[in-house]
C-alpha positions in Angstrom: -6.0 36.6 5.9 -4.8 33.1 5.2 -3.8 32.1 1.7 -5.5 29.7 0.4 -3.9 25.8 0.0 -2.0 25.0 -2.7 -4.6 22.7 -4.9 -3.1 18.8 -5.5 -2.2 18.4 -9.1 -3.1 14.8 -10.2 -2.9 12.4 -12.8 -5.3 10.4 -13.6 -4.4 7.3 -15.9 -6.8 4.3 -17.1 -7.2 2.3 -20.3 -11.1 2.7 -20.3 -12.5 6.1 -20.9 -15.7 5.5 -18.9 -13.7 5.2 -16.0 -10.9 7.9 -16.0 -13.2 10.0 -17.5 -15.8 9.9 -14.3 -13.1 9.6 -12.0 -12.2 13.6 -13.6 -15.6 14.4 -13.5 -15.6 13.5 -9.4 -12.0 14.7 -8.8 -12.8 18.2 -10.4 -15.4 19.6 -8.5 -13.3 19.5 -5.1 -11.6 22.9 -4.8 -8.3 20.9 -3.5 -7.6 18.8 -6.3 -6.2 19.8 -9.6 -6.8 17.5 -12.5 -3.9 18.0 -14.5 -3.3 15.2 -16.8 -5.8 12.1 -18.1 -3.9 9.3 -19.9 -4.8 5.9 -21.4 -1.5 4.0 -21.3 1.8 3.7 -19.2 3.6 5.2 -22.0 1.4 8.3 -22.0 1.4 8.4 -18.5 4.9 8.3 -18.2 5.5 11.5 -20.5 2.6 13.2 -18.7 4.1 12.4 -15.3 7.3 14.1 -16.6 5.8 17.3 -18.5 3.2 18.3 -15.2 5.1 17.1 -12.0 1.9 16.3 -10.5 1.5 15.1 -6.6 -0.5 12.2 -7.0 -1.1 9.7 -9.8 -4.3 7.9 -9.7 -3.4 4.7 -12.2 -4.9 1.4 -13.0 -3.6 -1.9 -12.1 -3.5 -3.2 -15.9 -3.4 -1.2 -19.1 -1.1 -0.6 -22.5 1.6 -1.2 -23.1 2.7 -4.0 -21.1 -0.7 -5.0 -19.5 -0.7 -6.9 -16.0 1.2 -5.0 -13.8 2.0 -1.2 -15.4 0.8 0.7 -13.1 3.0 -1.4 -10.9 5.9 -0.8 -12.5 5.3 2.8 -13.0 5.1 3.1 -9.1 8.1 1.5 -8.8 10.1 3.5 -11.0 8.6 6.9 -9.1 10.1 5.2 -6.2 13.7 5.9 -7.3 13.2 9.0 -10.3 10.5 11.2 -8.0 10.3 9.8 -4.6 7.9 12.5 -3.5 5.1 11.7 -6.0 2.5 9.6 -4.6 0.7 6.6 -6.4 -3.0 5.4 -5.9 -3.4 2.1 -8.0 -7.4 1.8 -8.2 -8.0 -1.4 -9.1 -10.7 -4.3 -9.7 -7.8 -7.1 -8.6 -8.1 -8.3 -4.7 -4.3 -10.0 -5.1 -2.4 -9.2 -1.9 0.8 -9.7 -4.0 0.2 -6.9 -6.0 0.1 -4.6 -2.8 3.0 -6.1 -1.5 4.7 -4.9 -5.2 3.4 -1.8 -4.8 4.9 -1.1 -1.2 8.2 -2.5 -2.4 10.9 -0.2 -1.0 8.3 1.9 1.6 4.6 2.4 2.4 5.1 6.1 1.9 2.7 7.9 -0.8 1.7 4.0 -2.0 -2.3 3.3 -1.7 -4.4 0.2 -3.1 -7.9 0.7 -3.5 -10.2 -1.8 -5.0 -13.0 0.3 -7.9 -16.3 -2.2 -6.6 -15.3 -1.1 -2.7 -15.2 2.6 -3.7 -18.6 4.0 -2.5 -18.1 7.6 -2.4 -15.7 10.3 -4.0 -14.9 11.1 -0.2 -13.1 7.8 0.1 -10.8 8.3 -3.4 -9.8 12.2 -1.4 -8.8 10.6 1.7 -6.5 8.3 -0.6 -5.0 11.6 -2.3 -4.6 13.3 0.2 -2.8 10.9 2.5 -0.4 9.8 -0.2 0.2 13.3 -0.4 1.3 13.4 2.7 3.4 10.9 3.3 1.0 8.4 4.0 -0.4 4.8 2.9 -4.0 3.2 2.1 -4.5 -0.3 1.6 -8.1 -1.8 1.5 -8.8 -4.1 4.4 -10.1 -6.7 1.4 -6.3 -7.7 0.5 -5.6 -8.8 4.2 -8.6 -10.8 3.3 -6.9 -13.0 0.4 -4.2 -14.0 3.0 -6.7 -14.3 6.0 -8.6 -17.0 3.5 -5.2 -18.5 2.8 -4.6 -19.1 6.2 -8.4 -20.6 7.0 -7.4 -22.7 4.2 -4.0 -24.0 5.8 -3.9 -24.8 9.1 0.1 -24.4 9.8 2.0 -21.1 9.8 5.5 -20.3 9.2 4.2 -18.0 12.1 3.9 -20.7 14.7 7.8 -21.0 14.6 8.1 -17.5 16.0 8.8 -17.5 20.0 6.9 -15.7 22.1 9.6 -12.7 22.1 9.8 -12.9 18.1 5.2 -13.0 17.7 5.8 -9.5 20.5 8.1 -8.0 18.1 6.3 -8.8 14.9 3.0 -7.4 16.7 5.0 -4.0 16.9 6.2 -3.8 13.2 2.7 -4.5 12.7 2.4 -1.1 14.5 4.4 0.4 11.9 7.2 1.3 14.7 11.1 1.0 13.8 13.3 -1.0 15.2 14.2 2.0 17.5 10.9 2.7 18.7 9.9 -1.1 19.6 13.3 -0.9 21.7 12.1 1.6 23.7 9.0 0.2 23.9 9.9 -3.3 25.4 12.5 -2.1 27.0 15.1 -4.0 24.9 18.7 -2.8 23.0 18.4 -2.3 19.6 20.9 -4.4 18.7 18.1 -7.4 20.7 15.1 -6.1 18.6 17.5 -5.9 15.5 18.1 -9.8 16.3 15.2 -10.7 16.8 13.9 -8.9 13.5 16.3 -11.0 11.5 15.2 -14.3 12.8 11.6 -13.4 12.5 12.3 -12.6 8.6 14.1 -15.8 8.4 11.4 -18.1 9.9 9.0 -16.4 7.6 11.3 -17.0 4.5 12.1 -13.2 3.8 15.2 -13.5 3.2 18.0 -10.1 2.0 18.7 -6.9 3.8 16.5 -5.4 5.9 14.4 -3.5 4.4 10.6 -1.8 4.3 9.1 -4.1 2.2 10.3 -7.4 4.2 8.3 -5.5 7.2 5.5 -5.2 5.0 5.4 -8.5 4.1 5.9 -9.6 7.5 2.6 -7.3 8.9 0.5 -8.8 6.0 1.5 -11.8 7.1 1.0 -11.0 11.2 -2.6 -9.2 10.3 -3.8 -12.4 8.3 -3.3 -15.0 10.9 -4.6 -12.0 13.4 -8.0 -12.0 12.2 -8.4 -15.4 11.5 -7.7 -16.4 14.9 -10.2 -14.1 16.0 -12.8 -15.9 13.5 -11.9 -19.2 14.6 -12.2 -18.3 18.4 -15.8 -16.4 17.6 -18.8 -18.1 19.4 -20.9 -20.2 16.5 -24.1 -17.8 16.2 
């Protein structure tokens, strides 16, 4: 007989009651999750996060004690004291630049959900339990901000890619390594590394290369991506 899974032990942090409160209430009555910790402020969600080890913290965007931002910053201090904790920020906030903080230094275990797009408790355990894994959520409404941006401005730092550079950038977009998109256009990695650069330079992302410069850069790609495809739709 199989043993059972080992449950996910979670964190739940939000300055309003109502809402970390429900968002218990929901979490508790899946046989996966375990709700381990409920806390109103960074600070308390900081020592909580310390005492229970959970898997997963599920956090607001903005609450106590520094307000815009702490759940933010609590994320990125996980990144570098427990790597292997993932972070849901569940916010109210469509600001692309806050995802973008939020996947500073790797996608892994990062999600951004907006609360008025949750429809279902189903949605907030695919979140949890692909952070858990490794993985990353973003909502498709904060490729939205940038797409609007974009409708908004009719040049692109993007039009100064080649045609090499906008193939490459299409393959990050993938979520592929530099390896991988070498053996996938049958270039040396030393090319696609080249290439890389100059993309990140053209789109003024400058520094080493890292995970968030890629993650900029797909934002970026996906944006002018889909508005294309609304400016080339037939007129209804």
């Amino acid at each position: 007989m199989a043993e059972p899974a080992t449950p996910i032990r979670v964190v739940i942090a939000d300055d309003a009651y109502v809402v970390r409160a429900g968002i218990a209430a929901s979490l508790e009555a899946a046989p996966e999750i375990d709700v381990v910790g409920l806390c109103a402020d960074g600070d308390e969600l900081t020592a909580t996060i310390a005492s229970t080890r959970p898997d997963v913290v599920i956090t607001d965007l903005r609450m106590p004690p520094s307000g815009d931002g702490e759940g933010i910053l609590i994320a990125s201090r996980l990144r570098e004291t427990a790597p292997e904790i993932g972070v849901i920020v569940i916010t109210q906030y469509v600001e692309a630049a806050y995802a973008v903080a939020l996947m500073e230094g790797g996608t892994s275990r990062r999600a951004y959900l907006l609360k008025d797009r949750i429809s279902s408790r189903a949605e907030v355990l695919q979140a949890i339990h692909a952070v858990a894994a490794g993985g990353s959520v973003i909502d498709p409404a904060v490729v939205e901000v940038l797409i609007d941006a974009r409708l908004r401005d009719p040049t692109s730092p993007l039009d100064e890619l080649t045609e090499r550079e906008r193939e490459i950038l299409g393959q990050i977009a993938q979520g592929k390594s530099n390896a991988a998109i070498a053996r996938s256009l049958f270039l040396t990695k030393r090319a696609v590394e080249k290439h890389v650069n100059s993309i990140f330079s053209k789109l003024a992302l400058p520094g080493p290369e890292t995970v968030s410069r890629r993650v900029k850069a797909t934002l970026m790609f996906l944006a002018e991506s889909e508005s294309r495809q609304r400016l080339d739709a037939p007129l209804s």
